[in-house]
VOTORDO-645091 format. One record per residue: residue number from 1; residue in three letters; x negated, y, z of N, C-alpha, C in turn. Coordinates in Angstrom, 2 decimals. Layout:
REM VOTORDO-645091
(NUM,'ALA',(X,Y,Z),(X,Y,Z),(X,Y,Z))
...
***
This chain:
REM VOTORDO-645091
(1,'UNK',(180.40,-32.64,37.00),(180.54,-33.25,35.67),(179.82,-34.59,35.62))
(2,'UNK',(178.62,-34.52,36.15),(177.97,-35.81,35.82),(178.40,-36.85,36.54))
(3,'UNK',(179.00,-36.59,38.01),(180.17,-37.82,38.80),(180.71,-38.00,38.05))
(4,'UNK',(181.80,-37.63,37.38),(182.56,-37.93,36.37),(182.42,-38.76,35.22))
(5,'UNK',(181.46,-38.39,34.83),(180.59,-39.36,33.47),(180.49,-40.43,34.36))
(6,'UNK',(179.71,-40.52,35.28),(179.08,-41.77,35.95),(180.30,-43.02,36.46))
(7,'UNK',(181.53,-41.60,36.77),(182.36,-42.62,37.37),(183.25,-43.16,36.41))
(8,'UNK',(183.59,-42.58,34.76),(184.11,-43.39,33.79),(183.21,-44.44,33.36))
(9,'UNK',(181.53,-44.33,33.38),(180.80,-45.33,32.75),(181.39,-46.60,33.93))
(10,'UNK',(181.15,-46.37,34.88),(181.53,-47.06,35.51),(182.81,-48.01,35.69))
(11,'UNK',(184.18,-47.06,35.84),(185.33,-48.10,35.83),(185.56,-48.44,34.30))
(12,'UNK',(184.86,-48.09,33.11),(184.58,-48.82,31.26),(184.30,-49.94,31.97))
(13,'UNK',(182.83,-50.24,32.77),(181.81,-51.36,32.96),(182.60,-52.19,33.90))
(14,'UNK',(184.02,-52.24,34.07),(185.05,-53.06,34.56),(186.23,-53.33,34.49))
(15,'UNK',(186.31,-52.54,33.35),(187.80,-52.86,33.12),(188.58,-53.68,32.21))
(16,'UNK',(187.27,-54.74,31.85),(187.83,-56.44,31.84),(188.76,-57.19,33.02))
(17,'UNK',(188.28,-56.76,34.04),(188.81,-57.42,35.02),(190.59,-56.81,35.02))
(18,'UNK',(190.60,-56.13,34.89),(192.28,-55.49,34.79),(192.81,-56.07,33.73))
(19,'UNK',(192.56,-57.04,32.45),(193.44,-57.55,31.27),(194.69,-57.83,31.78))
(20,'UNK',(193.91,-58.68,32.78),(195.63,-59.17,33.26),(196.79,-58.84,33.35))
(21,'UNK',(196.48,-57.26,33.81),(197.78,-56.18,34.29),(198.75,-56.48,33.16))
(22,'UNK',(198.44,-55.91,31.82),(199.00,-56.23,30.71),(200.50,-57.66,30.82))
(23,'UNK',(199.27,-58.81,30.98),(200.79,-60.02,31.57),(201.71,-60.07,32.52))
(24,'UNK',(200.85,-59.12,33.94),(201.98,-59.14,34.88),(202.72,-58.03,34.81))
(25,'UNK',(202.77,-57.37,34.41),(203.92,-55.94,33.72),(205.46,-56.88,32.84))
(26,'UNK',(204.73,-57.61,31.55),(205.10,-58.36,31.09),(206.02,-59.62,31.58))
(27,'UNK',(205.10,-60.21,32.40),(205.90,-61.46,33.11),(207.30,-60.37,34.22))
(28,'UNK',(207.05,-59.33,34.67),(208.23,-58.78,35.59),(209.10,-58.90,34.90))
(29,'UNK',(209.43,-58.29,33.29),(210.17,-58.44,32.66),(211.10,-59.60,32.95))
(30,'UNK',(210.14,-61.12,32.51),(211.01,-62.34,32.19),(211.38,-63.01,33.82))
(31,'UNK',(210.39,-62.26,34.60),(210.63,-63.04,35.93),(212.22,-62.28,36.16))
(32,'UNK',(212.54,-61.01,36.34),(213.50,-60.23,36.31),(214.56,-61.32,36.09))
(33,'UNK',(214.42,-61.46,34.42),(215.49,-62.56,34.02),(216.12,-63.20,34.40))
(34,'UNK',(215.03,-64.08,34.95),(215.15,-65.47,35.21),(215.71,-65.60,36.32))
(35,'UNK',(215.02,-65.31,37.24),(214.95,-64.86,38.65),(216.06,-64.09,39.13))
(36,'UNK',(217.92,-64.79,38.62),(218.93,-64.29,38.72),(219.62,-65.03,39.71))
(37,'UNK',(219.34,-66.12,40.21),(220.19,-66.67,41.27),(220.60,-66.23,42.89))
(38,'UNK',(221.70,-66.26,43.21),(221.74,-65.96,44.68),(220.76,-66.21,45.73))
(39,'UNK',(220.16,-67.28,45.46),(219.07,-68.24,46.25),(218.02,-67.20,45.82))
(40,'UNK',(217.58,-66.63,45.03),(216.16,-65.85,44.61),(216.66,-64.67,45.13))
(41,'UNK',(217.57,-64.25,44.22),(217.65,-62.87,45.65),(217.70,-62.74,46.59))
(42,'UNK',(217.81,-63.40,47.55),(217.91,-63.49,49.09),(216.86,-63.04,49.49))
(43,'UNK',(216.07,-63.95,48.76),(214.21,-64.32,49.04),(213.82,-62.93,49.07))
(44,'UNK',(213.95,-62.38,47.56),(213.48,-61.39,47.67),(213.69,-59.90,48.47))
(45,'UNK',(214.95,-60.28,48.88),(215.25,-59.17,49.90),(214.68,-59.21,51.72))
(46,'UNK',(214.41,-60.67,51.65),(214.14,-61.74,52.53),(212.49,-60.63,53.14))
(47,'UNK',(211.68,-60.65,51.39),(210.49,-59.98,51.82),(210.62,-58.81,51.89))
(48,'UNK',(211.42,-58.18,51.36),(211.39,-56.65,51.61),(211.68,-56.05,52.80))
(49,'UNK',(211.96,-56.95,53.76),(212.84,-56.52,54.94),(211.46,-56.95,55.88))
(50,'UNK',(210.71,-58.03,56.02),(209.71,-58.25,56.04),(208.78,-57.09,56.37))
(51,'UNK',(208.39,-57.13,55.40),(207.25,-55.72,54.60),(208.11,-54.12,54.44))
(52,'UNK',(209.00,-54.39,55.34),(209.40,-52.55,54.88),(208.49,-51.13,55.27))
(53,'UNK',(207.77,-52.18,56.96),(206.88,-51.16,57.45),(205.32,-51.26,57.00))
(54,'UNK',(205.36,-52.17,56.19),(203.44,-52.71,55.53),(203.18,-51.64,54.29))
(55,'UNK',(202.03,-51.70,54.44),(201.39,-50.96,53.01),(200.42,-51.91,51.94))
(56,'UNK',(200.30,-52.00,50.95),(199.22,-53.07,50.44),(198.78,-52.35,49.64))
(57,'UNK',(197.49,-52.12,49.83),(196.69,-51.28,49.59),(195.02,-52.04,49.00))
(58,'UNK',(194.91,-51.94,47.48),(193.91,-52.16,46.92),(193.70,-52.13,45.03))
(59,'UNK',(193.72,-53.21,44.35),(193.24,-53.38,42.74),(194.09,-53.67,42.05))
(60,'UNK',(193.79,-54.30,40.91),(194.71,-54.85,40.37),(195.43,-55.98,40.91))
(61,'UNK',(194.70,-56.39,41.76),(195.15,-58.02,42.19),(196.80,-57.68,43.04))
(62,'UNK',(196.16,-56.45,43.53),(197.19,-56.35,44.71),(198.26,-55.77,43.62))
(63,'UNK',(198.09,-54.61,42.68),(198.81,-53.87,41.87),(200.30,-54.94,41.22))
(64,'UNK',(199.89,-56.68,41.25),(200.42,-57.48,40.57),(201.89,-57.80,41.37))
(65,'UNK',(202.00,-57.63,42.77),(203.13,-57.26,43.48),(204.14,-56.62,42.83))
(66,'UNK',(204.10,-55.21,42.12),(204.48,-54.90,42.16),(205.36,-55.37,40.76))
(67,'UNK',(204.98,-56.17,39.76),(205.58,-56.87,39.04),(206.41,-57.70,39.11))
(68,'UNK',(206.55,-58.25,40.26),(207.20,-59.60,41.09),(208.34,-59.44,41.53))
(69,'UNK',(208.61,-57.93,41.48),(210.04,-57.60,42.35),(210.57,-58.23,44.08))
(70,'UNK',(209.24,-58.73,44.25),(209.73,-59.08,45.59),(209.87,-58.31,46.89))
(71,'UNK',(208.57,-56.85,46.70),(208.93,-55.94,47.67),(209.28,-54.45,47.46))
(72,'UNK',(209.49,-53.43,47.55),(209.95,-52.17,47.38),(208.03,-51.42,46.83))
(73,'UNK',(208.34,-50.93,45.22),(207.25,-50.26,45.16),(206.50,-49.61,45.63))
(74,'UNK',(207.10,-48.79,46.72),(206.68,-47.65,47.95),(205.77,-48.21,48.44))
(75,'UNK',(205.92,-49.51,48.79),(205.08,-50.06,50.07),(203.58,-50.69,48.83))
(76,'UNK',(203.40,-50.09,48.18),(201.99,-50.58,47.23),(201.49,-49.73,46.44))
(77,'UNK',(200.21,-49.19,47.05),(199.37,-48.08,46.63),(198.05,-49.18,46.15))
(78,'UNK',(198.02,-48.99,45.21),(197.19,-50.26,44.01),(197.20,-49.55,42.65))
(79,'UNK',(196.02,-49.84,42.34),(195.37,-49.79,40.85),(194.44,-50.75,39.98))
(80,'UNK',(195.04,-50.73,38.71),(193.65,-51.65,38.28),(192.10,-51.14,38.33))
(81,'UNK',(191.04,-51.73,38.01),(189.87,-51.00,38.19),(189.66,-50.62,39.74))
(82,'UNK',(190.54,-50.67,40.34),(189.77,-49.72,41.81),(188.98,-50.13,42.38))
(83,'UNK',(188.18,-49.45,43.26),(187.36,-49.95,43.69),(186.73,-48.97,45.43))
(84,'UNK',(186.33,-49.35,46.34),(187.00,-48.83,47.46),(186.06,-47.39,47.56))
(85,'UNK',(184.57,-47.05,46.76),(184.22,-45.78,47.02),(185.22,-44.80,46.05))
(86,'UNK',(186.05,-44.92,45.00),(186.35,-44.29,44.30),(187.82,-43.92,45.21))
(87,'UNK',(188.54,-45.21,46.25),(189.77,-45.19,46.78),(189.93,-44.27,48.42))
(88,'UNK',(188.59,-44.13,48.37),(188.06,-43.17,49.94),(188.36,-42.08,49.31))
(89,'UNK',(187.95,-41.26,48.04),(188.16,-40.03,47.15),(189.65,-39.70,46.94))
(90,'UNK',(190.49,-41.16,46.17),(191.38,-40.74,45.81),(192.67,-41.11,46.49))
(91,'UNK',(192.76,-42.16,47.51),(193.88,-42.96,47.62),(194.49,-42.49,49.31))
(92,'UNK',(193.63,-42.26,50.04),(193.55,-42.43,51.71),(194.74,-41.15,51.56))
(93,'UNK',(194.91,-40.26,51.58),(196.40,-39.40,52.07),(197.16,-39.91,51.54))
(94,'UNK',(197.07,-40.53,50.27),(198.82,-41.37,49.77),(198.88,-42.44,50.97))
(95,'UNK',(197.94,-43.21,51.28),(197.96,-43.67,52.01),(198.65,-43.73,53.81))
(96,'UNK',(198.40,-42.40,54.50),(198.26,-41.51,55.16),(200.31,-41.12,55.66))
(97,'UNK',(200.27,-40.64,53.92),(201.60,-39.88,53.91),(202.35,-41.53,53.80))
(98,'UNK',(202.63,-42.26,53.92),(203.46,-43.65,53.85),(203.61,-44.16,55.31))
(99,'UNK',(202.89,-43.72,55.67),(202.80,-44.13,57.86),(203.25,-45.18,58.08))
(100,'UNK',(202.35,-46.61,57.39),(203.15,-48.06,57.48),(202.24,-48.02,58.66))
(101,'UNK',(203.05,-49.08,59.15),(202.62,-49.91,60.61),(201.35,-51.00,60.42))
(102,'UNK',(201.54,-51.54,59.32),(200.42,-52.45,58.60),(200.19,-51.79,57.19))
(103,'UNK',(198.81,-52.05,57.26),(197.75,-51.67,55.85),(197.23,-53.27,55.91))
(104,'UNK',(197.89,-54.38,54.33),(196.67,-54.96,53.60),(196.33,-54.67,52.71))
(105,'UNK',(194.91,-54.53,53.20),(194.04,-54.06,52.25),(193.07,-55.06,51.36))
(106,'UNK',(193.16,-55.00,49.82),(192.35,-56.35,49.44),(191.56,-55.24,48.19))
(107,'UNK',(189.96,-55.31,48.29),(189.18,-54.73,47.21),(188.21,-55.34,47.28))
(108,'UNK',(187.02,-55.47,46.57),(186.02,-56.42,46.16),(185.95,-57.05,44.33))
(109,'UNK',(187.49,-57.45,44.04),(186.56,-58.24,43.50),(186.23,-57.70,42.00))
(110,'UNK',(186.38,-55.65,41.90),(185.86,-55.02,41.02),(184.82,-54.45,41.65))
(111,'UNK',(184.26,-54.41,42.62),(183.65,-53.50,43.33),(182.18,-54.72,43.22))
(112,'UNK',(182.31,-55.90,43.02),(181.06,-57.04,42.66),(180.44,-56.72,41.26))
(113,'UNK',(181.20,-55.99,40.51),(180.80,-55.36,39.08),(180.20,-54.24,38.89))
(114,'UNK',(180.28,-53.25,40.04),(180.07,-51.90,39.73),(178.33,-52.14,39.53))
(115,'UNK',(177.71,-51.88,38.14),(176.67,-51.22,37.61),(175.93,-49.95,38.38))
(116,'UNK',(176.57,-49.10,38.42),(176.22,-47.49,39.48),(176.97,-47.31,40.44))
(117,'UNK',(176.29,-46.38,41.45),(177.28,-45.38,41.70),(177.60,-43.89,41.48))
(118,'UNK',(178.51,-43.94,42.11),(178.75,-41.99,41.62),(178.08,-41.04,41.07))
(119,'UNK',(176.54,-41.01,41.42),(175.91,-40.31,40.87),(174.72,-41.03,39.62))
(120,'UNK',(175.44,-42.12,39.30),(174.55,-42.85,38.14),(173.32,-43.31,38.66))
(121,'UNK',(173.14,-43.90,39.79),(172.13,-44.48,40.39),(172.50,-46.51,40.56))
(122,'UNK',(171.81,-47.18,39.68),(171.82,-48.27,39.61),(172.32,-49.11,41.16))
(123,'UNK',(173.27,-49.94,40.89),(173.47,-50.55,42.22),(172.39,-51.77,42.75))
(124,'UNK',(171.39,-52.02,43.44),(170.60,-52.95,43.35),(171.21,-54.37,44.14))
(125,'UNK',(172.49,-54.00,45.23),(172.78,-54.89,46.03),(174.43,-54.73,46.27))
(126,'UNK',(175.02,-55.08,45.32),(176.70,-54.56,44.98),(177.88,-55.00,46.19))
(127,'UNK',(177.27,-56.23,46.81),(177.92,-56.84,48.25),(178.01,-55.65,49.69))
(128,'UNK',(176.25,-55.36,49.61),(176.29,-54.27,50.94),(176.60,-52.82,50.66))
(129,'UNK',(176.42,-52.18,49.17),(177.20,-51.18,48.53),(178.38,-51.44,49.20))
(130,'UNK',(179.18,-52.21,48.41),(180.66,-52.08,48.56),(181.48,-52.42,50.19))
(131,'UNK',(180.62,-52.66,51.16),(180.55,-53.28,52.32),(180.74,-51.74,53.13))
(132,'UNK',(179.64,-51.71,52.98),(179.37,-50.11,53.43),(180.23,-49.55,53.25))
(133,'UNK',(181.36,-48.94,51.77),(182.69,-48.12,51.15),(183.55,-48.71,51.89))
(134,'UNK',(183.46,-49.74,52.22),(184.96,-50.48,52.68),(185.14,-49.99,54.04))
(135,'UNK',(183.95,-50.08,54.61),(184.00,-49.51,56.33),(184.19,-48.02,56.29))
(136,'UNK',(183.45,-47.29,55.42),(183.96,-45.91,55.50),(185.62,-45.71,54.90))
(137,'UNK',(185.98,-46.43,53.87),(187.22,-46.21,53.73),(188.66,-46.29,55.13))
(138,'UNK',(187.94,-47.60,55.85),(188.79,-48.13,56.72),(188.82,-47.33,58.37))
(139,'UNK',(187.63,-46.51,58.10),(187.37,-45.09,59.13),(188.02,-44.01,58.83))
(140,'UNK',(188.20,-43.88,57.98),(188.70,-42.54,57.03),(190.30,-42.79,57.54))
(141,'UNK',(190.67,-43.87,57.29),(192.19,-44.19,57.76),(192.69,-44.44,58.40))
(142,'UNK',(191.86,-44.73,59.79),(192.36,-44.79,61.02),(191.74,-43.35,61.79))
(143,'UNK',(191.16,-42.99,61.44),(191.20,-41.13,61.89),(192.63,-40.69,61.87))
(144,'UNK',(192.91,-41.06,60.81),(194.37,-40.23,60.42),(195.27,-41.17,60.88))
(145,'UNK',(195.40,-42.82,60.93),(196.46,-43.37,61.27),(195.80,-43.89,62.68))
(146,'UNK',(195.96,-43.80,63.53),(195.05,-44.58,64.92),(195.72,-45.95,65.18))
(147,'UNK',(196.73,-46.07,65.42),(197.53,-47.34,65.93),(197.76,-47.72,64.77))
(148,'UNK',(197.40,-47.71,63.50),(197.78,-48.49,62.40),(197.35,-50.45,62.83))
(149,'UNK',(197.89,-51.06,62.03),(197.21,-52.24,61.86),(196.65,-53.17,60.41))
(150,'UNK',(195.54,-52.93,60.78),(194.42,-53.09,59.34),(194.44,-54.73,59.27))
(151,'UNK',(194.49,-55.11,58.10),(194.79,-56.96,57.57),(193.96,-56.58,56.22))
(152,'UNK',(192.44,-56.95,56.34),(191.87,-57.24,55.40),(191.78,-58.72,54.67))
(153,'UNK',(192.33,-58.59,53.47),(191.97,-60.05,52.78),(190.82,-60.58,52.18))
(154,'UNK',(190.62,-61.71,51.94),(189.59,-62.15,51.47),(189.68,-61.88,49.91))
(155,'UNK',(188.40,-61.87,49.22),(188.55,-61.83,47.63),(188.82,-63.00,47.48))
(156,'UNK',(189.83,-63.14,46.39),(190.47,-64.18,45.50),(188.98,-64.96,44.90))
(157,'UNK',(189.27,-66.70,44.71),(188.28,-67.46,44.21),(188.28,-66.88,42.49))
(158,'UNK',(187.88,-67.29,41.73),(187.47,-66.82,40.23),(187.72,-68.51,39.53))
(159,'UNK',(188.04,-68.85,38.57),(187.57,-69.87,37.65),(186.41,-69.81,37.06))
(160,'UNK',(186.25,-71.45,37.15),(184.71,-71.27,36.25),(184.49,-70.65,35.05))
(161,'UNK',(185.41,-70.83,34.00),(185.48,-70.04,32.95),(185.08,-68.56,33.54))
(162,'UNK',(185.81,-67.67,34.05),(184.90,-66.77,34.46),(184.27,-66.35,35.31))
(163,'UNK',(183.71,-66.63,35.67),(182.48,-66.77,36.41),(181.26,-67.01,35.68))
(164,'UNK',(181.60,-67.80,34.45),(180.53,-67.83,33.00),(180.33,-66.50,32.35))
(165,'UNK',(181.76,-65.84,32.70),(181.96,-64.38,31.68),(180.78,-63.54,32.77))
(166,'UNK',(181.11,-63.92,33.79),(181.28,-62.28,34.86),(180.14,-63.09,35.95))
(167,'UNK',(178.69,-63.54,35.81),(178.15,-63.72,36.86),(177.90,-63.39,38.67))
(168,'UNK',(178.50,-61.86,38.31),(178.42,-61.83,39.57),(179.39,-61.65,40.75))
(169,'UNK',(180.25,-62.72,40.24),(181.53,-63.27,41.63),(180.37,-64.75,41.84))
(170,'UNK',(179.58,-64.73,41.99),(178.89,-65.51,42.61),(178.84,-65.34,43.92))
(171,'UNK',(179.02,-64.12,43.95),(178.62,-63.70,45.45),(179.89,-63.44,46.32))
(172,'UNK',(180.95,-63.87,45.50),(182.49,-63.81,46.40),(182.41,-64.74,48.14))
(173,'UNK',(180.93,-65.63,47.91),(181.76,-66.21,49.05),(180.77,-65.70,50.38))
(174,'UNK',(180.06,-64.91,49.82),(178.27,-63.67,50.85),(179.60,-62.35,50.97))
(175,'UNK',(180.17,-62.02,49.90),(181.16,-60.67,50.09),(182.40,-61.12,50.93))
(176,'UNK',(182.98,-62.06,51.51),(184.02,-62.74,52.04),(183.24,-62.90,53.74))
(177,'UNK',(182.04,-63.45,53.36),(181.49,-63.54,55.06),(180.99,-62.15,55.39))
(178,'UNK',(180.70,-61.48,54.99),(180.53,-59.78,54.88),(181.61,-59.27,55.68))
(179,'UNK',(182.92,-59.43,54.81),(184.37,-58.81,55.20),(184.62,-59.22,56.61))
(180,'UNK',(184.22,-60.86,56.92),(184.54,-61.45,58.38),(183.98,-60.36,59.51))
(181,'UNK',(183.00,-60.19,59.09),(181.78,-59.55,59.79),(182.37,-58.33,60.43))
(182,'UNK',(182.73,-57.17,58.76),(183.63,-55.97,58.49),(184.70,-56.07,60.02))
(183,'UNK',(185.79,-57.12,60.04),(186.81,-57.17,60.20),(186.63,-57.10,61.71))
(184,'UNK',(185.71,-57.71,62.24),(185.49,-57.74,63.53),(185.02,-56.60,63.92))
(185,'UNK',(183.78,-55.42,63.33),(183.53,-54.65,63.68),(184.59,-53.22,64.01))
(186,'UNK',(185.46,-53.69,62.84),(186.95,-52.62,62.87),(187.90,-52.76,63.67))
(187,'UNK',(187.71,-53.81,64.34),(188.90,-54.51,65.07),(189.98,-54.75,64.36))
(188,'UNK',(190.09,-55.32,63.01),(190.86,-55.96,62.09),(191.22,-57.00,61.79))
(189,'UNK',(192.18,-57.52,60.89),(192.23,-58.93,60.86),(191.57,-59.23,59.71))
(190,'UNK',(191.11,-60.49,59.30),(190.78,-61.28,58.52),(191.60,-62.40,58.04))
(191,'UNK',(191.80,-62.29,56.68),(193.09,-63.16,56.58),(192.36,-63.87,55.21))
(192,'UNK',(191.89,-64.87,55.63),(191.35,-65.80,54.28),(192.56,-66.56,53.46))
(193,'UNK',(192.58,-65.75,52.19),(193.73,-66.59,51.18),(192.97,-68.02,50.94))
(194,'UNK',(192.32,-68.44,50.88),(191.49,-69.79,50.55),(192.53,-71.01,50.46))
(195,'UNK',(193.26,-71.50,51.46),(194.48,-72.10,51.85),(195.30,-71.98,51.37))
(196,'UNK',(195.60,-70.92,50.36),(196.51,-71.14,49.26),(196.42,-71.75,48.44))
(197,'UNK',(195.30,-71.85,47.70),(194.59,-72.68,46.37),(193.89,-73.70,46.93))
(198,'UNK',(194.17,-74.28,48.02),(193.82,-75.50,48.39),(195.35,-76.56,48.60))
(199,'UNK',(196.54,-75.80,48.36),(198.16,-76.14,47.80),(198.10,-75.75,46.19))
(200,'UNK',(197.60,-75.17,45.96),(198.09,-74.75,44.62),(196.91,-74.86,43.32))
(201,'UNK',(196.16,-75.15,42.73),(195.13,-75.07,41.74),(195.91,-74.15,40.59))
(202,'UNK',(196.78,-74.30,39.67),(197.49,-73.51,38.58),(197.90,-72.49,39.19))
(203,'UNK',(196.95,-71.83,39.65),(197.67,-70.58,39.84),(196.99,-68.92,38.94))
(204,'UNK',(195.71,-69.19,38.44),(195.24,-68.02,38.05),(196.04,-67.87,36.35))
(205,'UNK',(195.66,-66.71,36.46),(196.20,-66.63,34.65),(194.72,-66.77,33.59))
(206,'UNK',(195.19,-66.52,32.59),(194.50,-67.15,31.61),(192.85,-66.45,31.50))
(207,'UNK',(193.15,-65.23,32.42),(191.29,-64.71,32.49),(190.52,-65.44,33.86))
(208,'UNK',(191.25,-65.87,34.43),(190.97,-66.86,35.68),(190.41,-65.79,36.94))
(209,'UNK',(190.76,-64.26,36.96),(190.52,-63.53,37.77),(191.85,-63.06,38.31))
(210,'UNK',(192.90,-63.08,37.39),(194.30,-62.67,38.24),(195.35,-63.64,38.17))
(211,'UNK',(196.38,-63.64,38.44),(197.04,-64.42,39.22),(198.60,-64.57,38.16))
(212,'UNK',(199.25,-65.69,38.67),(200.72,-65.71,38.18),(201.67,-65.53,38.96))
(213,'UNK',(202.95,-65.56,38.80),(204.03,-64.34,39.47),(204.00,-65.42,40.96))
(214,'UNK',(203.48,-66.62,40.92),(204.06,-67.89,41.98),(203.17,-67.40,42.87))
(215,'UNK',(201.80,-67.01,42.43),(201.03,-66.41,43.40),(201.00,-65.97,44.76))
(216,'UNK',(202.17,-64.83,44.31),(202.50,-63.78,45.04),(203.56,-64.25,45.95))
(217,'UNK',(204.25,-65.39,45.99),(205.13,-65.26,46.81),(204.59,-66.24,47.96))
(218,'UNK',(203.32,-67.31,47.69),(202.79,-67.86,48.42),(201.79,-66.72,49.66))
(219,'UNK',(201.52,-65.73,48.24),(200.74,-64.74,48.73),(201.39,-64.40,50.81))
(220,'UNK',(202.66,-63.79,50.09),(203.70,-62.94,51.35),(204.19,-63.96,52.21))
(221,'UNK',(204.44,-65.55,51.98),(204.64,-65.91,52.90),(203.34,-66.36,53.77))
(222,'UNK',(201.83,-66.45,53.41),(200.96,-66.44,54.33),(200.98,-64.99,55.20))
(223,'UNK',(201.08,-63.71,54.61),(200.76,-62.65,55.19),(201.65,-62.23,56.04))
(224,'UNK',(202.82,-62.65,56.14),(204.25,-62.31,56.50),(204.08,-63.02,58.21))
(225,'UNK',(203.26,-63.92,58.32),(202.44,-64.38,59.82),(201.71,-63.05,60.48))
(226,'UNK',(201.16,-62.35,59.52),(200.21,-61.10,60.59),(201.68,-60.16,60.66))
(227,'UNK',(202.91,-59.98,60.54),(203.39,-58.68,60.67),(204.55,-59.15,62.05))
(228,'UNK',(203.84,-58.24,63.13),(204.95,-58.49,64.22),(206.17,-57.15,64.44))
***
């Protein structure tokens, strides 16, 4: 019982960061629409064929895919709020049972918020907390998948606006050299989005933590390089 308490106080004490979901649910709608030409569908079948054997696996950020219509829902096990000790508990056999060839995996940048953990014990150092979950998560899943291939991303940059709200994505760029670190020890890849928003600045939405539908397709054609 008291995990439980601890672990709702907990995803409450973050689930600002998920507003967004709300618009990109929303924007699928009008992107749907819009997004009627021969030339766009191609594309989008373009990625699905792509990504038929990938899994993308993480938060809301990643969850926003699935608004975009660009790849087959199957292939995206994502939630808002998540965060990777809660996704070791709940996510790894959905995971498991999907037997993609590639797992990207992107979590952090709710896991820089978490207040406690599980058992209501104050987090004093939320980078090597969540550092630590990420490696056990990414053990947990190659037990069960061995020849998988793991593509960890970097956490997404923040706007200053929030970053005023939410002090501690300060540490996005100590949790990013962390992951490098991570990635090597797993024998994983490291795939820094950084290079996207060094083409693109308009790209976050209006909480400056998640993203717009254009995002995502810059997103898949960087990632669409790791899938052989």
């Amino acid at each position: 019982m008291l995990k439980k308490v601890c672990t709702c106080l907990m995803m409450g004490a973050i689930a600002l960061t998920s507003a967004a979901c709300v618009d990109n649910r929303t924007g699928k709608t009008s992107n749907t629409v819009t997004q009627n030409t021969a030339h766009e569908k191609k594309s989008e079948d373009i990625y699905k064929s792509i990504f038929k054997n990938s899994l993308f696996f993480g938060d809301s950020i990643t969850e926003g895919i699935n608004y975009q219509d660009l790849i087959d829902d199957t292939n995206v096990i994502a939630e808002a709020g998540k965060v990777t000790v809660i996704a070791i508990e709940e996510d790894v056999d959905k995971v498991v049972e999907s037997k993609p060839e590639h797992i990207f995996m992107s979590f952090g940048i709710n896991d820089l918020l978490m207040p406690m953990d599980l058992e209501g014990n104050p987090i004093d150092n939320p980078v090597r907390y969540s550092i630590d979950n990420y490696s056990k998560l990414i053990q947990k899943v190659k037990e069960n998948l061995p020849n998988v291939n793991i593509h960890i991303l970097s956490v997404t940059p923040v706007t200053d606006k929030a970053l005023q709200e939410f002090p501690q994505y300060k540490h996005i760029d100590e949790y990013n050299e962390k992951l490098k670190e991570l990635a090597k020890a797993e024998k994983a890849e490291y795939i820094d989005l950084y290079p996207i928003f060094d083409k693109d600045l308009d790209l976050h939405d209006e909480d400056g933590v998640h993203f717009k539908a254009n995002y995502y397709t810059q997103l898949l054609d960087l990632l669409k390089l790791s899938v052989k």
